[in-house]
Residue frames relative to the residue before (quaternion, step in Angstrom):
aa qw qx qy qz dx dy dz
X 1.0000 0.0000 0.0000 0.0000 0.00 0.00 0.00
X 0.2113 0.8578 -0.3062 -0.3548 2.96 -0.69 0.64
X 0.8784 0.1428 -0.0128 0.4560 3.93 -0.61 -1.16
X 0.7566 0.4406 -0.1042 0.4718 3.25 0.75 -1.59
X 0.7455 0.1855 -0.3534 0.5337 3.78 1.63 -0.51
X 0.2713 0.4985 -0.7075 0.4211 3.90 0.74 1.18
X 0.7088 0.4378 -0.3828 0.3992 3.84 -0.04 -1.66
X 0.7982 0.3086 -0.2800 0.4351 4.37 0.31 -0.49
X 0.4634 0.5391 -0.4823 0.5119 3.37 1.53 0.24
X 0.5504 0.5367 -0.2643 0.5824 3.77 0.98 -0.79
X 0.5107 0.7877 -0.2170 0.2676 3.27 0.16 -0.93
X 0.7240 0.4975 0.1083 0.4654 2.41 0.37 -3.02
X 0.7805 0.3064 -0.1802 0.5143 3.60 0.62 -1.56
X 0.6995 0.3855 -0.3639 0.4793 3.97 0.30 -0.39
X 0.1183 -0.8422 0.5201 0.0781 3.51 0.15 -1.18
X 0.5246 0.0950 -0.4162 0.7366 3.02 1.88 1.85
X 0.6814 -0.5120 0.4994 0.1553 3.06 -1.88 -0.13
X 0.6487 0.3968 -0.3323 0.5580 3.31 1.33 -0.14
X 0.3457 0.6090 -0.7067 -0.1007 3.48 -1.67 -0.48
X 0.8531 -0.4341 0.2795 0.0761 2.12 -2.50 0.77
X 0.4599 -0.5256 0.4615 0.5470 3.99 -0.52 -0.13
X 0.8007 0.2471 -0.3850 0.3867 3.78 0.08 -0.66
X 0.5605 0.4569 -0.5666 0.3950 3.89 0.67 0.40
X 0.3368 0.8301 -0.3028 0.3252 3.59 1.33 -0.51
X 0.6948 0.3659 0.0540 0.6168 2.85 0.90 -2.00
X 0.6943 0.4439 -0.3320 0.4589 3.37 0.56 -0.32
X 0.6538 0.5519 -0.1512 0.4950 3.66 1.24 -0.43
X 0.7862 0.2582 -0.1011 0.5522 3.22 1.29 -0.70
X 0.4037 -0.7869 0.3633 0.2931 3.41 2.10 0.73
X 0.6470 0.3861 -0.3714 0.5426 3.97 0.52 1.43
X 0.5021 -0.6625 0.4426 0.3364 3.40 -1.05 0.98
X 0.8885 -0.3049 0.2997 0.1665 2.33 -2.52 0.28
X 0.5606 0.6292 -0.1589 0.5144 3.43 1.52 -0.92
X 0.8171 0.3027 -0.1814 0.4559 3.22 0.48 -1.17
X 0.5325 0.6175 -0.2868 0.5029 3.31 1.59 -0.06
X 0.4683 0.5973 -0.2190 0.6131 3.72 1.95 -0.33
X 0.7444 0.3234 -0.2155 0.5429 3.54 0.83 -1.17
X 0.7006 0.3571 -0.4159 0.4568 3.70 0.27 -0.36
X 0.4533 0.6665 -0.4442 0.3911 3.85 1.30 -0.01
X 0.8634 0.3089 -0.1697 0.3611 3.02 0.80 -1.77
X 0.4837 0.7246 -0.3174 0.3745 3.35 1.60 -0.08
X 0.3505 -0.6674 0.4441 0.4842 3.49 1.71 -0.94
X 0.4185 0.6825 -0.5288 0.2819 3.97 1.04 0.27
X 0.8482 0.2923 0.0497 0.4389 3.48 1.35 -0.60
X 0.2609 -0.8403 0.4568 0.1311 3.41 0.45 1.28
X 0.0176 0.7113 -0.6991 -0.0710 3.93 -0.78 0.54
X 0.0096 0.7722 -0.5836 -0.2509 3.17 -2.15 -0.46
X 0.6339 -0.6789 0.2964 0.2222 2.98 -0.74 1.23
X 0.0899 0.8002 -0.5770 0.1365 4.00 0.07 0.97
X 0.9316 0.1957 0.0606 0.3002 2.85 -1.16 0.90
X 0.6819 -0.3330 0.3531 0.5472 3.35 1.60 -0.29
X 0.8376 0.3999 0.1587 0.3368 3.07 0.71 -1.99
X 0.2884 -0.8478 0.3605 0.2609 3.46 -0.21 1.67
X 0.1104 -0.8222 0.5544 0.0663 3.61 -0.34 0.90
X 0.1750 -0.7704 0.5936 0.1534 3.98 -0.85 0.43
X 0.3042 -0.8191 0.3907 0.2895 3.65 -0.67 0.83
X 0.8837 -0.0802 0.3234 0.3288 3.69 -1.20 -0.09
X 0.8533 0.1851 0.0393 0.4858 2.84 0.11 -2.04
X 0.5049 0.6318 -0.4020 0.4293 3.58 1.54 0.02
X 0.8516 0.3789 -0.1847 0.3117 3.26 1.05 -1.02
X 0.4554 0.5843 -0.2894 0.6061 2.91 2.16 -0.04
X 0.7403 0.3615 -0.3551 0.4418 3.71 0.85 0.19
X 0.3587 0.6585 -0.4002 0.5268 3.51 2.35 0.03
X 0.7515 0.4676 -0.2031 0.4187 3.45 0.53 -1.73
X 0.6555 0.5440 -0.3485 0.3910 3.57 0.85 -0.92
X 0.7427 0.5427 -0.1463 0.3640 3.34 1.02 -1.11
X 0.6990 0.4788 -0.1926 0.4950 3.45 1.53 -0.83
């Protein structure tokens, strides 16, 4: 599979470009915690909206592609 049909598989099931840290984790089947450590490590790009860490689309389709 590759990049471009992770990002429209995402896509398909959210239907925006952002999510949240705990759908994050919920998407990539690991907690909320370990989603903190692969932040601060640099495995995982976020941005801060609103208060609220949020991780795009194309971040996590380039997590998944890579691992």
């Amino acid at each position: 599979m590759s990049q471009l049909d992770l990002i429209t598989m995402l896509r398909e099931n959210h239907k925006r470009m952002l999510l949240t840290k705990k759908e994050t984790a919920n998407e990539l089947n690991i907690s909320e915690a370990t989603i903190d450590r692969m932040r601060q490590n640099g495995l995982l790009n976020s941005k801060k909206v609103l208060g609220q860490i949020m991780f795009s689309l194309d971040e996590i389709a380039r997590f998944l592609y890579e691992a």
